[in-house]
N, C-alpha and C positions, 0 to 999 in steps of 0.2 A: 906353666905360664906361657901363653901366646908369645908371638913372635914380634916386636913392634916393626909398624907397613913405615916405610918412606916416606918424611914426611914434606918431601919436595912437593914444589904444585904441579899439577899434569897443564897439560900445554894446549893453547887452543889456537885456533887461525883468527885472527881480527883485522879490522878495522882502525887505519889510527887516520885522526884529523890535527892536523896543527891549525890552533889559532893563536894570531898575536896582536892583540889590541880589542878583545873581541873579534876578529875579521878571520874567515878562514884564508890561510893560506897555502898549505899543502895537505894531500890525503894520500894514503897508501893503504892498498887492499891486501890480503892475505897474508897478515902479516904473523909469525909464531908469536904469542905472547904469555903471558901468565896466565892461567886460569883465575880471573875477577880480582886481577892484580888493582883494576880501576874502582870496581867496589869497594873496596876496603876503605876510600874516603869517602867514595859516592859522589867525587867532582871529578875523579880522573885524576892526573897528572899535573901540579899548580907550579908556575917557575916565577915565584917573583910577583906572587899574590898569593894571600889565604883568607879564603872566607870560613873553615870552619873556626877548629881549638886550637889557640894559638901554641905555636911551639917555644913561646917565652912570656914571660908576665913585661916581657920590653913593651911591647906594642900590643893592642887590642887591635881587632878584627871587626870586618872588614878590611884586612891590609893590600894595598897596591905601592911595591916598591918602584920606586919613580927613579932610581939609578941607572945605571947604563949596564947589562946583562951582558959580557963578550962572547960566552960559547955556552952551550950546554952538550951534554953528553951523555945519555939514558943506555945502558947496558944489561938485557935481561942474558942470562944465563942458565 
């Protein structure tokens, strides 16, 4: 029987843009990231909106939450 391979993701250099409001606001080049960590929704990264499948039968989609957001913290490893 084979061996099973790792099934961590290999790591690429990216690109990341923040936007807030639709507006860009900051960009960062060469950044280590997941390999198509952002594919996997195919919007990227959503904090506080979700336009695909909701993550609760609470609220239907298109969601923009209109609260007040105090920090965020994204940690790839």
């Amino acid at each position: 029987m084979p061996t099973a391979k790792n099934s961590k993701p290999d790591f690429i250099t990216a690109d990341i843009k923040l936007f807030v409001d639709g507006k860009s606001v900051a960009n960062l080049t060469g950044i280590k990231s997941a390999f198509n960590y952002s594919a996997m929704t195919g919007f990227g990264l959503l904090v506080g909106r979700n336009i695909g499948t909701p993550v609760s039968q609470e609220y239907k989609v298109p969601f923009n939450f209109t609260g007040k957001i105090e920090k965020v913290v994204i940690e790839i490893k």
